[in-house]
C-alpha positions in Angstrom: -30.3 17.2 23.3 -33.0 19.6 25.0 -35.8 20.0 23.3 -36.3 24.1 23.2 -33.0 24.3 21.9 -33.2 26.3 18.4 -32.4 25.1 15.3 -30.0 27.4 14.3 -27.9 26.6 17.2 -28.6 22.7 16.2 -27.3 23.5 13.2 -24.4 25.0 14.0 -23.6 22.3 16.4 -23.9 19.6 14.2 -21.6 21.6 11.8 -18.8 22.2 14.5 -19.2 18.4 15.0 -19.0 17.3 11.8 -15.9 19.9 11.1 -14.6 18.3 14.7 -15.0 14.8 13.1 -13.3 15.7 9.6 -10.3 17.2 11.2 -9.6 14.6 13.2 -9.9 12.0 10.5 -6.6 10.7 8.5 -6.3 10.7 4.4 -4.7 8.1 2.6 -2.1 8.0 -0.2 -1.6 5.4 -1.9 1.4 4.5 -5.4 0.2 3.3 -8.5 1.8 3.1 -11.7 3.5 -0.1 -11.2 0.8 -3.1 -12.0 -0.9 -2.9 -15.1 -3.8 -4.9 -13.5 -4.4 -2.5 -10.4 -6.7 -0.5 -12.9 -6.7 2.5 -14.5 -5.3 6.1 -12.6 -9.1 7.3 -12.8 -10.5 4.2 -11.2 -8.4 4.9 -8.2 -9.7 8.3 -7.6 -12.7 7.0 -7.9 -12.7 4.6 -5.2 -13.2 7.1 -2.7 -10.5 5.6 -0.7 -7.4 7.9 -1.2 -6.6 11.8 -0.8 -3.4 11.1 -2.5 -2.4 9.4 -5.3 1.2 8.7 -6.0 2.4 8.0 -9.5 5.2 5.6 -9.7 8.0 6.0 -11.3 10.8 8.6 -13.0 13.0 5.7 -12.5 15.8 7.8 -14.5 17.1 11.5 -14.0 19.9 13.1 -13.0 23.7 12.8 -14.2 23.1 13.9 -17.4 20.8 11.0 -18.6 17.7 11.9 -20.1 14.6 11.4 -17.2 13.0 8.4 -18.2 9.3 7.6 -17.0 8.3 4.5 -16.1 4.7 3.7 -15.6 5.1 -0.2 -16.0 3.0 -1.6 -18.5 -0.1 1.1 -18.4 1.5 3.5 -21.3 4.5 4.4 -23.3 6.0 7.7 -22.3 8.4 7.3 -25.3 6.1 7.2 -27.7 3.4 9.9 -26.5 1.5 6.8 -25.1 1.2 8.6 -21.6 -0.1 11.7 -22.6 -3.5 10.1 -22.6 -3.7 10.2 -18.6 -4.4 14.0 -18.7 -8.2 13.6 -18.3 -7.5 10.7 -15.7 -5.0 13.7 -13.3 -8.1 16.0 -13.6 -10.6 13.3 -12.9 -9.0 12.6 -9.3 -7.6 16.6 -9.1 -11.5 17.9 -9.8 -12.0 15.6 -6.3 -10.3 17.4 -4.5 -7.2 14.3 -4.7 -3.3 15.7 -5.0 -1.7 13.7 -7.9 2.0 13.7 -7.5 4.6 12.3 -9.7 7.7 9.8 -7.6 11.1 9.9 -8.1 13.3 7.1 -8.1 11.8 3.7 -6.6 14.0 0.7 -5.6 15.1 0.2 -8.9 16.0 2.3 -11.6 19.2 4.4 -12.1 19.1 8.0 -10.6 21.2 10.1 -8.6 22.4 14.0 -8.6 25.6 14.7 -9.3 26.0 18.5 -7.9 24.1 21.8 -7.4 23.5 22.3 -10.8 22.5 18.8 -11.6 19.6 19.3 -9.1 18.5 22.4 -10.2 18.4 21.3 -14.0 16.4 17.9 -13.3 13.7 20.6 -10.8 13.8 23.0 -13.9 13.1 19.9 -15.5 10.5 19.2 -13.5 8.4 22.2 -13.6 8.6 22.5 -17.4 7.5 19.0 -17.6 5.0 18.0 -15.1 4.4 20.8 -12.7 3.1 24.8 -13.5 6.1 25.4 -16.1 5.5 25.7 -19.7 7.5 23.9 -22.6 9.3 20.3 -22.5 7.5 17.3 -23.7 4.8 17.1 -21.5 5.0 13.1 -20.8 1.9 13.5 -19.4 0.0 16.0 -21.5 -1.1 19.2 -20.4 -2.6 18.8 -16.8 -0.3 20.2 -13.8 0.5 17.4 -11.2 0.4 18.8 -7.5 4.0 17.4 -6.4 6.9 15.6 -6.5 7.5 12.8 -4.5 11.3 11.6 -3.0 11.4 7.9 -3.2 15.0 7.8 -3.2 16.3 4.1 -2.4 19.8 3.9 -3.1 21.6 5.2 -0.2 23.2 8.5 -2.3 21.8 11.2 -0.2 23.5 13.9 -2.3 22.2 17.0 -3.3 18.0 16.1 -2.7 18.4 19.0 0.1 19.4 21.1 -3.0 16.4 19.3 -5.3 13.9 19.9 -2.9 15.2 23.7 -2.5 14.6 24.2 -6.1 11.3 22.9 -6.3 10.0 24.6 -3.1 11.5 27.9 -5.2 8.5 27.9 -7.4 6.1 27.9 -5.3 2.9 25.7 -4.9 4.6 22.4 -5.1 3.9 19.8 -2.5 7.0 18.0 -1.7 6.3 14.4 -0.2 9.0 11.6 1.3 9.2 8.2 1.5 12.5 7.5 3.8 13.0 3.8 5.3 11.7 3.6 9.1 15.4 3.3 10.4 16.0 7.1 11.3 18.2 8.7 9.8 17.2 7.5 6.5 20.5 6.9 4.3 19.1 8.6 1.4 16.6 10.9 2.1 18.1 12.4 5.6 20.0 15.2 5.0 16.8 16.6 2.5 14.7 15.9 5.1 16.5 18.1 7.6 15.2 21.3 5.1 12.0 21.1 6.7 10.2 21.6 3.3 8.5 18.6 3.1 4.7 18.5 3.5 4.0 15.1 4.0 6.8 12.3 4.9 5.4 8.8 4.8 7.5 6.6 6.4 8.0 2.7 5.1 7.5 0.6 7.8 7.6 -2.4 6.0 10.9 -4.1 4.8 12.8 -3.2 7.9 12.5 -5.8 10.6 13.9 -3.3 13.5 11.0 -0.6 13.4 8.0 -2.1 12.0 5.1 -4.1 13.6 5.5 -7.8 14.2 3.1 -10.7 15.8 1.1 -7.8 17.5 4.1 -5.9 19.1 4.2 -2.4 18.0 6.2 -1.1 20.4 9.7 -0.6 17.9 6.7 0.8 15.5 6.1 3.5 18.0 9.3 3.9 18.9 10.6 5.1 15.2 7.4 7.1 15.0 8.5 8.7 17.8 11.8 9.8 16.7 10.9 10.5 13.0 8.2 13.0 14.4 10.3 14.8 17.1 13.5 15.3 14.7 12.2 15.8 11.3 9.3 19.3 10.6 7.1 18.3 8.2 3.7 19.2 8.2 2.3 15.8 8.0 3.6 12.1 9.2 1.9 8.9 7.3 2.4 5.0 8.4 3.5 3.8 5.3 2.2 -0.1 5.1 1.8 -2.7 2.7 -1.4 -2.8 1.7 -1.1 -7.1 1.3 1.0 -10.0 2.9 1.9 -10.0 -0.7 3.5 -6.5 -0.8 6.3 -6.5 1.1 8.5 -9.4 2.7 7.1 -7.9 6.2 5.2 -5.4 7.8 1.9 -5.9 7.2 -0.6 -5.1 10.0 -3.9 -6.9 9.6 -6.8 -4.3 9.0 -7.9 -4.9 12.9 -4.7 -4.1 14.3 -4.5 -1.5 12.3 -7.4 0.1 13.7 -7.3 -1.6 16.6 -3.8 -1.0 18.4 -1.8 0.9 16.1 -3.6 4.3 15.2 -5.2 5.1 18.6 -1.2 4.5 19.7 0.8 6.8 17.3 -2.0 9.8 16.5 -1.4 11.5 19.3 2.0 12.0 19.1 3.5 14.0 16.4 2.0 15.8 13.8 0.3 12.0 12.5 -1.9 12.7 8.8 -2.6 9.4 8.1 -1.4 6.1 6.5 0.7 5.3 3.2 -0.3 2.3 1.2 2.1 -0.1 -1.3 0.6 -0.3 -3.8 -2.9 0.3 -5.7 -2.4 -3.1 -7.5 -2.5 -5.1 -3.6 -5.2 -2.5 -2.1 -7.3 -3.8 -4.9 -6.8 -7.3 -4.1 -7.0 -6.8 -0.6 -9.3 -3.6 0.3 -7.2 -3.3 2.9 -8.0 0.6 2.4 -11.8 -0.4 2.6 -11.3 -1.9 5.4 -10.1 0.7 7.3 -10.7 3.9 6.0 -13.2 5.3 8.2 -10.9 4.5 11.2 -7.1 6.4 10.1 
């Protein structure tokens, strides 16, 4: 740098710079919900590791059943036990963190029946975990960001209709988590809305599009074709965060860094990287690891 050079325009190069340097840097969401020994929803947040924080699951909605929360072993939303996890939302929200709350999961027993169905269980919803007022409150007064679509069943019915009613109220993130064969069997047609924000895509589980003994290439290849047919505003690698995670698709922190993101960040509208679960990043710090470098 030349030495007469003044320090307001030092300054305002080294904030352009560091703005340069933040935009270009990827966020990372991660679940948790399911492992009662990943730690607490505030201990997350405060990790410093994540920009989103996913909380897993409403196993049960839809078809007339009453929406059932399932948190695993950290609380009881059936007894008021959950309600508790209001100071812990506005722990992670006061950092800046979006708190979402995830429909469906691989297990569980969900599914929309018709029009009205989905517009009851997003009226549901908002009154219950979003800006509405009323309902029960499973999770006390604070106002979660989002809702997530973990739907794993293969019914695709009537999400494109969910996903219109919740983008209705305004201010809701709407997030994705479809399989990395494209179409996805039970997210595509709400996908094809183009009202998601963020759509992480599981590339684990799924032996034809993930990453395997350090070929990436039918990694790259669904990226590819999830970016260029679906709009969201962001796409996120979704990985396991462990061997133990998933039955395959992990990528080993290096690789990761390595290989992976320098070839899939340039194409597509690429946000960042998706992590199952809390529970394994806190055995593995696979997020640690490579958080500087997604």
């Amino acid at each position: 740098m030349a030495a007469n050079l003044k320090w307001p325009t030092v300054l305002a190069f080294l904030l352009v710079a560091g703005m340069v340097g933040i935009a270009s840097a990827g966020n990372i969401a991660v679940y948790w919900g399911q492992n009662v020994n990943e730690g607490s929803l505030a201990d997350a947040c405060n990790s410093g590791n994540y920009a989103y924080v996913i909380l897993s699951f409403l196993s049960t909605f839809g078809m007339g059943q009453t929406p059932v929360l399932n948190l695993a072993g950290h609380c009881n939303p059936g007894s008021g036990g959950c309600t508790g996890l209001t100071s812990d939302i506005q722990t992670c929200q006061s950092q800046g963190i979006k708190v979402l709350l995830s429909l469906g999961g691989a297990g569980g027993n969900y599914g929309l029946s018709s029009t009205d169905d989905a517009n009851s269980v997003a009226s549901y919803l908002w009154d219950n975990y979003l800006g509405g007022s009323g309902g029960s409150r499973p999770l006390g007064s604070a106002v979660l960001d989002g809702i997530d679509f973990d739907i794993e069943n293969g019914n695709s019915a009537h999400y494109d209709d969910l996903a219109n009613a919740l983008k209705a109220h305004g201010g809701v993130l709407l997030t994705a988590a479809p399989q990395c064969p494209y179409p996805d069997a039970s997210l595509g047609p709400a996908l094809q809305t183009g009202l998601f924000d963020n759509v992480w895509i599981q590339f684990y589980n799924n032996p034809g599009c993930e990453y395997a003994n350090g070929d990436d290439t039918n990694l790259v290849n669904a990226w590819r074709t999830w970016t260029s047919s679906v709009t969201a505003r962001s796409f996120y690698l979704g990985l396991p965060a462990s061997t133990d995670a998933a039955g395959s698709g992990y990528i080993p922190p290096g690789d990761l860094t390595g290989t992976v993101i320098p070839a899939i960040q340039g194409i597509g509208n690429y946000g960042g990287i998706m992590l199952w679960s809390r529970f394994y990043d806190v055995q593995n710090n696979y997020s640690g690891q490579v958080k500087g470098s997604v």
